[in-house]
C-alpha positions as a LaTeX table, in Angstrom:
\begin{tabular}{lrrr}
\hline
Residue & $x$ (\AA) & $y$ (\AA) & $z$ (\AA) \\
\hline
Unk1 & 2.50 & 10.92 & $-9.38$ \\
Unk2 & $-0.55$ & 9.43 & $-8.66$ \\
Unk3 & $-0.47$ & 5.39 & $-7.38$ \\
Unk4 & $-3.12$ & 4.33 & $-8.93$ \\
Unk5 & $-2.36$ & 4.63 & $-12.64$ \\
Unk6 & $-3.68$ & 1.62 & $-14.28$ \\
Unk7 & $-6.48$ & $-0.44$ & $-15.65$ \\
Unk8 & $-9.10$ & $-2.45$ & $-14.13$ \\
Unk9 & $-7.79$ & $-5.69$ & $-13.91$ \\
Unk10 & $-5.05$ & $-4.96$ & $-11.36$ \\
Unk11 & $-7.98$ & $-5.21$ & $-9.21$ \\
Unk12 & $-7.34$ & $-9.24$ & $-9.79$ \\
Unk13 & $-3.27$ & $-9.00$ & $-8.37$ \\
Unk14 & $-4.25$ & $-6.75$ & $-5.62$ \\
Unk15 & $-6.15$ & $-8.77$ & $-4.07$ \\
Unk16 & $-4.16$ & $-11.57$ & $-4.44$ \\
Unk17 & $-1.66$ & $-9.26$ & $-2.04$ \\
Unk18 & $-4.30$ & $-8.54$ & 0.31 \\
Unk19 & $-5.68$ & $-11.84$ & 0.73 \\
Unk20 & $-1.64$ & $-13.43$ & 1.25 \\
Unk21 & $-0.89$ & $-11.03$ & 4.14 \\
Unk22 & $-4.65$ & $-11.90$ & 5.63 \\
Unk23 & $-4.02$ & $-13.49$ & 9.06 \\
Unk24 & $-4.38$ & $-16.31$ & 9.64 \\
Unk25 & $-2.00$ & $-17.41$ & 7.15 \\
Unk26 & $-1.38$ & $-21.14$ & 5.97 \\
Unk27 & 1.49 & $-22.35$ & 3.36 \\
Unk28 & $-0.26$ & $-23.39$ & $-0.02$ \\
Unk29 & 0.63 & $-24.35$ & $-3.37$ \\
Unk30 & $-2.19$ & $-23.22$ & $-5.12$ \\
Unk31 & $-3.99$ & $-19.02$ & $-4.94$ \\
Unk32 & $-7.39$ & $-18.50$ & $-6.11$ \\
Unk33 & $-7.51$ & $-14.89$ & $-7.86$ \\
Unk34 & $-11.02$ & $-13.66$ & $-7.31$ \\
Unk35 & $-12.37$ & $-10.43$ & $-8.71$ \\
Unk36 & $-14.98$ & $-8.32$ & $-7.54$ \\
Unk37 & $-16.27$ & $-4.81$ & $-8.80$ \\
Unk38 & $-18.28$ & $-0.93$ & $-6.98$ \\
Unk39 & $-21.45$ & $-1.24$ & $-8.71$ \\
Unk40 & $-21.25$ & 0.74 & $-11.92$ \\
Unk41 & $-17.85$ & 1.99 & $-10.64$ \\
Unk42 & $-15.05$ & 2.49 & $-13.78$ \\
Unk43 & $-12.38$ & 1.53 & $-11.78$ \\
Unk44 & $-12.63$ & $-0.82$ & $-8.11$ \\
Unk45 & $-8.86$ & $-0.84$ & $-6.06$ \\
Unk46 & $-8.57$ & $-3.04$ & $-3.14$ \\
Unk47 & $-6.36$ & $-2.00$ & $-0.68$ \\
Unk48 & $-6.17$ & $-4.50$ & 2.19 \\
Unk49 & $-7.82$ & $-6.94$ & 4.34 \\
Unk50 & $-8.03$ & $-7.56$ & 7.77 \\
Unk51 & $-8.20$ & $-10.93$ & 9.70 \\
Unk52 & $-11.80$ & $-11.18$ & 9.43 \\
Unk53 & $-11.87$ & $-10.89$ & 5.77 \\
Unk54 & $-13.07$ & $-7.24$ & 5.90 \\
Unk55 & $-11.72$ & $-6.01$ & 2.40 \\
Unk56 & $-10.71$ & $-1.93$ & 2.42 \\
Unk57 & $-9.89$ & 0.13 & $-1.05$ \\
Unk58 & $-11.19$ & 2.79 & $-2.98$ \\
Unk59 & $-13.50$ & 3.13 & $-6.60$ \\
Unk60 & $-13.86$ & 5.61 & $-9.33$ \\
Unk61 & $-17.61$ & 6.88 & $-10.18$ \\
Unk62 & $-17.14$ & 10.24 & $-11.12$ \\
Unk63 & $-14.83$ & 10.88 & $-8.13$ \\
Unk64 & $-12.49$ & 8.97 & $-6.12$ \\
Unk65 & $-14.16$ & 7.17 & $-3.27$ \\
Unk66 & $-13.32$ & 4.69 & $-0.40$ \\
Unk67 & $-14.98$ & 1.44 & 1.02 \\
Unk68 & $-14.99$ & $-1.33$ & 3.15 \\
Unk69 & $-16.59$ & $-4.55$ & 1.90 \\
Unk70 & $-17.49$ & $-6.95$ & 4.34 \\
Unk71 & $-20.02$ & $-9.90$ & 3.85 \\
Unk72 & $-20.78$ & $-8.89$ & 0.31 \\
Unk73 & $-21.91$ & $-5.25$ & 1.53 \\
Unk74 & $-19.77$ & $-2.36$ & $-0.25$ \\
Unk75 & $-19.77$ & 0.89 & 2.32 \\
Unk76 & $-18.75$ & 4.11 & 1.28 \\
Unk77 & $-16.00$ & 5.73 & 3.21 \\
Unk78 & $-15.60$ & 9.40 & 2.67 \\
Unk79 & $-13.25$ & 11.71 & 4.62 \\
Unk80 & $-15.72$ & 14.54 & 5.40 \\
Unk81 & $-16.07$ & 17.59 & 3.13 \\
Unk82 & $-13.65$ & 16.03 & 1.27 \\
Unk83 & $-13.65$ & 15.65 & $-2.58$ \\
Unk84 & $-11.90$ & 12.34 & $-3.07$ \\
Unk85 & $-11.17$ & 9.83 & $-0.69$ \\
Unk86 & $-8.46$ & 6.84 & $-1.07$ \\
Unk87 & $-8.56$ & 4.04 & 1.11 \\
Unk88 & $-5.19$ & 2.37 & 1.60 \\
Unk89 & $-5.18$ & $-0.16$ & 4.74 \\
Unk90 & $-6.76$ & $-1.89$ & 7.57 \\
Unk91 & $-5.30$ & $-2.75$ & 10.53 \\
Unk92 & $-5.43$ & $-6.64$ & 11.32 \\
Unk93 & $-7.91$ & $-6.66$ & 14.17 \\
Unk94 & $-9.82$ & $-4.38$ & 11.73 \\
Unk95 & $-9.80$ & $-1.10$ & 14.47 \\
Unk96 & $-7.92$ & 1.21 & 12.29 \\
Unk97 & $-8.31$ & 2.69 & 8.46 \\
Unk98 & $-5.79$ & 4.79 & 6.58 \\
Unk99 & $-5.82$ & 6.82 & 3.44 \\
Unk100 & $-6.09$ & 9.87 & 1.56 \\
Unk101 & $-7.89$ & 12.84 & 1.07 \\
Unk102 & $-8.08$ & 15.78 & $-0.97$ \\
Unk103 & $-10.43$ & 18.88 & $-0.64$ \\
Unk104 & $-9.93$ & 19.36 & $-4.84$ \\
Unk105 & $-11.52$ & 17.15 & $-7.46$ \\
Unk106 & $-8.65$ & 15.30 & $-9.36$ \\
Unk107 & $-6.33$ & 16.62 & $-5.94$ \\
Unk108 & $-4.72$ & 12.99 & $-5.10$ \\
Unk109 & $-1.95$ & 13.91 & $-5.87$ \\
Unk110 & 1.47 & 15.48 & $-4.44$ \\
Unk111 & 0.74 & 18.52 & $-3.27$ \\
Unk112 & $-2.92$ & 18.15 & $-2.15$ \\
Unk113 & $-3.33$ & 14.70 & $-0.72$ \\
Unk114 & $-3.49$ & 14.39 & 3.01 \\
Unk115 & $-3.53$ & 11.53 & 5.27 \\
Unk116 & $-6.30$ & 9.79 & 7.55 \\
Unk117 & $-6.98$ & 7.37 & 10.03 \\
Unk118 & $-10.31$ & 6.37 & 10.88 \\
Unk119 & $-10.74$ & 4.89 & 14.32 \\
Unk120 & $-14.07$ & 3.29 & 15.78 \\
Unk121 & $-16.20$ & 5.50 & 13.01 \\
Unk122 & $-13.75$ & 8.89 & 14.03 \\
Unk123 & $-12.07$ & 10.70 & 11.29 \\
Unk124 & $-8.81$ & 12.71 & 12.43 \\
Unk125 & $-6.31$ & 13.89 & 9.34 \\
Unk126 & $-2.49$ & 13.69 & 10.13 \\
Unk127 & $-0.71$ & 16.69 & 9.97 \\
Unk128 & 2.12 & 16.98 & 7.42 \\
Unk129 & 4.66 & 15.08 & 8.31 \\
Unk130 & 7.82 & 17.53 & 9.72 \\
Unk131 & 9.73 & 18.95 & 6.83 \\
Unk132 & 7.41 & 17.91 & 3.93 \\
Unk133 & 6.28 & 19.29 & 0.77 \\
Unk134 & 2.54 & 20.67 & 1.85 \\
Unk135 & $-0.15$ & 17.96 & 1.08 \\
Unk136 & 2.48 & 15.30 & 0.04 \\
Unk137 & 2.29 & 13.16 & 3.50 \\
Unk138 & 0.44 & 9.74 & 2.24 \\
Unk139 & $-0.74$ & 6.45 & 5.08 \\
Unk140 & 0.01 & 3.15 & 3.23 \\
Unk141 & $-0.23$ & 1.13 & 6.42 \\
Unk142 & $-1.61$ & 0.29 & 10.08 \\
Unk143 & $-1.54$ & $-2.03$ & 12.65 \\
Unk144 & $-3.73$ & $-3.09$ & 15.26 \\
Unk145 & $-2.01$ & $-0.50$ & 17.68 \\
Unk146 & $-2.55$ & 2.25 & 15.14 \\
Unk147 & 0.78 & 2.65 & 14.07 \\
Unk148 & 1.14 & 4.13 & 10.89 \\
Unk149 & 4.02 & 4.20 & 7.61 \\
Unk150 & 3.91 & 5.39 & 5.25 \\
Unk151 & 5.93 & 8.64 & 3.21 \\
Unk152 & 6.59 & 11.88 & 2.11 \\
Unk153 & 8.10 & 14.35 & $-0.63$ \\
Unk154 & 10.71 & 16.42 & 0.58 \\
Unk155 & 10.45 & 20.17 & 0.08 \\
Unk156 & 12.32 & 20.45 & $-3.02$ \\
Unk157 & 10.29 & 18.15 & $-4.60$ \\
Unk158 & 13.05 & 15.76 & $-5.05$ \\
Unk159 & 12.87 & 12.39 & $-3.22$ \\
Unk160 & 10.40 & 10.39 & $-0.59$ \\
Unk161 & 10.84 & 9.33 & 2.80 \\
Unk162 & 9.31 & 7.33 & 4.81 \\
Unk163 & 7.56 & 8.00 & 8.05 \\
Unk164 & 6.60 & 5.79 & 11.49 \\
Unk165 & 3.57 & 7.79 & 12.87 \\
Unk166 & 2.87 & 6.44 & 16.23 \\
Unk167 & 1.77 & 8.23 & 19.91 \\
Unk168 & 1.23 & 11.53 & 17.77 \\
Unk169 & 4.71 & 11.80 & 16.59 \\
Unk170 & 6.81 & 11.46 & 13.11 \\
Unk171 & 9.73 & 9.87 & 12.94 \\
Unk172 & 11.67 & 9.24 & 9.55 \\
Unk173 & 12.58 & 5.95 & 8.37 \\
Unk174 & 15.29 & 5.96 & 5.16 \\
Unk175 & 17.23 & 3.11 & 4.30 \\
Unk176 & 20.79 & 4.22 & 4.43 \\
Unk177 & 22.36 & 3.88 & 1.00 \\
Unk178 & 19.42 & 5.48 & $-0.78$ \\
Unk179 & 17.79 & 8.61 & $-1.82$ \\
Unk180 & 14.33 & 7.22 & $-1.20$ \\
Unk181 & 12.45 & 5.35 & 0.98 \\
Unk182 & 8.79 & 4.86 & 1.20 \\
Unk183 & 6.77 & 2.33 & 4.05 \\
Unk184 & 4.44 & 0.10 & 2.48 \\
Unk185 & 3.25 & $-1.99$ & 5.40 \\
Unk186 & 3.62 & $-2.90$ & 8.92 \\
Unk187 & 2.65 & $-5.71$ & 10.86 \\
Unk188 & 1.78 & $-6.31$ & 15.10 \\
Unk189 & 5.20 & $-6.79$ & 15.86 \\
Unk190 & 6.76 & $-4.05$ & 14.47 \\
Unk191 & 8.01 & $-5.30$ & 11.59 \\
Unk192 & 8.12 & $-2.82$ & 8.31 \\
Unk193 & 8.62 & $-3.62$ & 4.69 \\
Unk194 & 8.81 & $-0.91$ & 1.97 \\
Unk195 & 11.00 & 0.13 & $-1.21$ \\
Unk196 & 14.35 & 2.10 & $-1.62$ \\
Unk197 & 15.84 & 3.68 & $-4.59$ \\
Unk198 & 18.30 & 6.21 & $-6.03$ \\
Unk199 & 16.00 & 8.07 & $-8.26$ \\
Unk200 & 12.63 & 9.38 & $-7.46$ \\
Unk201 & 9.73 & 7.07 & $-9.61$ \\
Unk202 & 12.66 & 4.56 & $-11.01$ \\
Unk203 & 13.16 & 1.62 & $-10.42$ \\
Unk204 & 13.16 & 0.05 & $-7.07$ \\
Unk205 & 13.86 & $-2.75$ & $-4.45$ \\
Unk206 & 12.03 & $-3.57$ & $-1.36$ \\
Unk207 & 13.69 & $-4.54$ & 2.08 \\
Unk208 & 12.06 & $-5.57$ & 5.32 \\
Unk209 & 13.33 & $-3.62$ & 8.53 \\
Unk210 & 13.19 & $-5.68$ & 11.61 \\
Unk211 & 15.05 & $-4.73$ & 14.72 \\
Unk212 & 16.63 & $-1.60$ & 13.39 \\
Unk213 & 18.00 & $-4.07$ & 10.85 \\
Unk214 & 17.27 & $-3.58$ & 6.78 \\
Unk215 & 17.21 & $-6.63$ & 5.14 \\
Unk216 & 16.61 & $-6.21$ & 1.22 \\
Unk217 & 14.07 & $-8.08$ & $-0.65$ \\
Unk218 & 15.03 & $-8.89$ & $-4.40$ \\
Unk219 & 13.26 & $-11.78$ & $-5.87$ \\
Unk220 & 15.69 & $-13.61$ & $-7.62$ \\
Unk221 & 14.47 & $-13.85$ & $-10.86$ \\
Unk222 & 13.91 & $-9.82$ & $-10.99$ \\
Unk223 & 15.57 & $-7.34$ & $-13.20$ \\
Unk224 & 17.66 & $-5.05$ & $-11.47$ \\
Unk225 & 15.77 & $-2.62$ & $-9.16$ \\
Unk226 & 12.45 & $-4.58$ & $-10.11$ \\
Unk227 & 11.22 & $-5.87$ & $-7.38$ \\
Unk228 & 8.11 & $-4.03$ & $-4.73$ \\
Unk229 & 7.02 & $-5.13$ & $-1.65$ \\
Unk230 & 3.48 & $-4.48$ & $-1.07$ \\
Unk231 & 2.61 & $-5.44$ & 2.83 \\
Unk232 & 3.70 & $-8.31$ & 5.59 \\
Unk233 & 1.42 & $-10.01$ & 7.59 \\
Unk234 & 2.12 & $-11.03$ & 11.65 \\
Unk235 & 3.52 & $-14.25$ & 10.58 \\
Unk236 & 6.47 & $-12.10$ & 8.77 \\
Unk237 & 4.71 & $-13.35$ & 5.67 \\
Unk238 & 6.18 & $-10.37$ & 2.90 \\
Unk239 & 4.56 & $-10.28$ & $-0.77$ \\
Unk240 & 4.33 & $-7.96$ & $-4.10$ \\
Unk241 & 5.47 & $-8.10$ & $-7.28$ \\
Unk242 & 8.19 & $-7.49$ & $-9.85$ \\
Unk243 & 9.54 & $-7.50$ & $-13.79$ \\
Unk244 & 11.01 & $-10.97$ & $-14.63$ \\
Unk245 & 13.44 & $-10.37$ & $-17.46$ \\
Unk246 & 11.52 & $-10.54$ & $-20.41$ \\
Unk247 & 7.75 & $-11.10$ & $-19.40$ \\
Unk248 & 5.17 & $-9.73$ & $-17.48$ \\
Unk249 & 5.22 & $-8.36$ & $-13.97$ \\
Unk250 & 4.71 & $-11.61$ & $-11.74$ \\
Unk251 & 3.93 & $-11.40$ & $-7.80$ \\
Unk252 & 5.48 & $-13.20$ & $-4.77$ \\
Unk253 & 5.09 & $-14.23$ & $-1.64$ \\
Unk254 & 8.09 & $-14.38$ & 0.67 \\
Unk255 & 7.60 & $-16.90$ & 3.41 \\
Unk256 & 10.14 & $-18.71$ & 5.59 \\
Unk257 & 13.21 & $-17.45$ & 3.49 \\
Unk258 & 11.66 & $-18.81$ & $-0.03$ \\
Unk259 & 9.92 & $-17.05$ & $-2.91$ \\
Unk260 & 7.30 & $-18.58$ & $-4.42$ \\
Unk261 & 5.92 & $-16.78$ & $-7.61$ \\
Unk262 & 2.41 & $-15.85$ & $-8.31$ \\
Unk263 & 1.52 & $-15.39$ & $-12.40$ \\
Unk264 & $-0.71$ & $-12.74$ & $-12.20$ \\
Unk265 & $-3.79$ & $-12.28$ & $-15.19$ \\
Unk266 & $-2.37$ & $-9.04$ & $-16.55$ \\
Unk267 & $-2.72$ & $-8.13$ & $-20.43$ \\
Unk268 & $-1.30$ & $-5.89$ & $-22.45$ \\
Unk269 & $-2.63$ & $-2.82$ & $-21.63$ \\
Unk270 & $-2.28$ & $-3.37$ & $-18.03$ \\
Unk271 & 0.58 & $-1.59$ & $-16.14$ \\
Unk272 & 1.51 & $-1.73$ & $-12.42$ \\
Unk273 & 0.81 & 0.82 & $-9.58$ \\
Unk274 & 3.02 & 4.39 & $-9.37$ \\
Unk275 & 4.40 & 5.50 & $-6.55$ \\
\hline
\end{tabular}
């Protein structure tokens, strides 16, 4: 399933997320939601932001394309010879860029998608990550050491891990407990926040691991299983979103122990990210 099923406007809530785990970060009681569009593009999907404000994500004009904006100026990122590119994350000092590629138009997908990181204007594509499903390895996240998470479909096409890349080696990361696992972010210090369920594309709740220690992340006003974590920042700063009983999807930002909630301007034919 492709992540980024849904309409324009989530383009509003993501980068909300991306501008909370900027660094540095300072409590507040009020968020300004500010939206910005790819010229002409159908569809603009930020992806994360680095400490200098540099914003990284990908658009949809014909094809699926990345970019960095920074000062105003959109640039094209493009894996080369590639058909689509998605841009998922920037490292906080800004070195690093992960994402996907596929060499098919329409290929983002499980089972043609491969992952990227793009260091000081180098492209190098990770190989699958060790007992995957071909073309299913996807980079959600960096830091400024060029440590990447991010996960994987296993080869019966069942359930995701998630995956530490770091010094050219794999390692898997699953929350014990759970079927699957996928690594949404990582910060300078380590630190890695992600989601865990027991059925592939259900529902969901997030955790942070710290120390070899899971810790899970539910906001409290969640349905069951409703709750995604999205990134953490070096401050331990976590945030993302989830389905209040009853209304819309809301986000949060988990700082210091306490959830505070974010309304965020979706309408009725807007719909959250897949996994």
């Amino acid at each position: 399933m492709k992540r980024y099923q849904h309409r324009v406007l989530f383009l509003f809530y993501v980068l909300f997320f991306c501008l909370a785990i900027s660094e540095p970060a300072k409590a507040a009681t009020s968020y300004v939601l500010t939206s910005f569009d790819y010229p002409d593009a159908s569809q603009t999907l930020p992806g994360g932001i680095d400490t200098s404000g540099k914003i990284v994500g990908a658009y949809v004009l014909g094809a699926v394309h990345g970019f960095v904006l920074n000062g105003g100026s959109f640039t094209t990122i493009d894996f080369p010879g590639a058909a689509e590119t998605r841009v998922n994350s920037i490292s906080p000092n800004g070195q690093f860029i992960v994402g996907n590629f596929s060499n098919a138009a329409g290929g983002l997908d499980f089972g043609s998608e491969y992952a990227f990181v793009l260091n000081a204007g180098v492209f190098t594509a990770l190989p699958d990550a060790p007992g995957s499903y071909p073309g299913s390895t996807r980079a959600w996240g960096v830091n400024s050491s060029g440590q990447i998470v991010g996960d994987y479909l296993d080869p019966c096409f069942c359930n995701l891990h998630g995956f530490l890349f770091s010094g050219g080696t794999y390692t898997t990361v699953s929350q014990p407990g759970f079927s699957t696992t996928s690594l949404t972010g990582n910060n300078d210090s380590g630190q890695i926040v992600g989601n865990s369920s027991n059925s592939f594309g259900a529902g969901q709740q997030g955790f942070l691991l710290s120390g070899g220690v899971f810790s899970p992340i539910n906001e409290p006003a969640s349905v069951p299983n409703g709750t995604n974590v999205t990134g953490i920042n070096n401050l331990g700063q976590i945030v993302g979103y989830f389905s209040p009983v009853g209304g819309n999807p809301q986000g949060f930002l988990l700082s210091g122990g306490a959830f505070t909630v974010i309304p965020l301007p979706l309408g009725p034919t807007d719909c959250l990210p897949t996994e």
